[in-house]
N, C-alpha and C positions, 0 to 999 in steps of 0.2 A: 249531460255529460259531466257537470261538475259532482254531480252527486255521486256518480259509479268511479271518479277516478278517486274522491274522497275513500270512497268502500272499499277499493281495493288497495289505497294507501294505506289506511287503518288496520285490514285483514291483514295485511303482511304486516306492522307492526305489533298487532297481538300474535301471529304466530313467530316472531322473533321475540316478545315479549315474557311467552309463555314459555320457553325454555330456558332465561336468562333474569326472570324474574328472582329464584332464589337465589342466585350469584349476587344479583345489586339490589336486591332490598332493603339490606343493611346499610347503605348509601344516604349518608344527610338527606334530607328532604325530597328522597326517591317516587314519594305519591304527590308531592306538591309539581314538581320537575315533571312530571307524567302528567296529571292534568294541566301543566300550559302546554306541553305540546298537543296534548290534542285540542283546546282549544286552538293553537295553533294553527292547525293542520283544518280546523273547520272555520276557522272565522271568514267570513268575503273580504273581510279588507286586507289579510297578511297573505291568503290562497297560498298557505303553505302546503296541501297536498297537490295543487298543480307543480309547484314550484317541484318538489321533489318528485313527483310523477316524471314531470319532464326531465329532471337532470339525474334520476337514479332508475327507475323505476324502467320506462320508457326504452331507455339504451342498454341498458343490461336482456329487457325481453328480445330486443331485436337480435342483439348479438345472439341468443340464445339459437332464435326462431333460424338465423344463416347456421349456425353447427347444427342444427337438428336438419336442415332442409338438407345438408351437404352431407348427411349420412343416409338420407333415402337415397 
C-alpha cells in the first residue's frame, strides 16, 4: 500500500511538474528543492506521500468520484 500511494503521489507530481517545469526552472535552487522533496515524499521516517495522499490527494478523488457518480 505504501508503495502505490508513493507512485501515485509522485505521477501526479511529475505530471504537474512537466508543464510547470519551464515557468520555475529558473528558480534559485529549483533541482536541489526538487530532489528533497522527493526524497521527501519517499523517505519511511517523514511518509511524506501518505501524508499528502491523505490530505490532498485522497479528498479531492472522492469529492471528484460524488460529481461524477451524481451525473450517472
Amino acid at each position: 500500500v505504501r508503495w502505490m500511494i508513493y507512485l501515485i503521489v509522485f505521477s501526479l507530481f511529475m505530471v504537474v511538474e512537466t508543464f510547470t517545469d519551464l515557468l520555475i526552472s529558473w528558480f534559485p535552487f529549483y533541482y536541489e528543492i526538487k530532489m528533497a522533496f522527493v526524497i521527501w515524499l519517499l523517505s519511511p521516517y517523514t511518509r511524506g506521500a501518505c501524508l499528502l495522499y491523505r490530505k490532498v490527494v485522497h479528498p479531492t478523488l472522492s469529492r471528484r468520484e460524488k460529481v461524477t457518480a451524481a451525473w450517472l
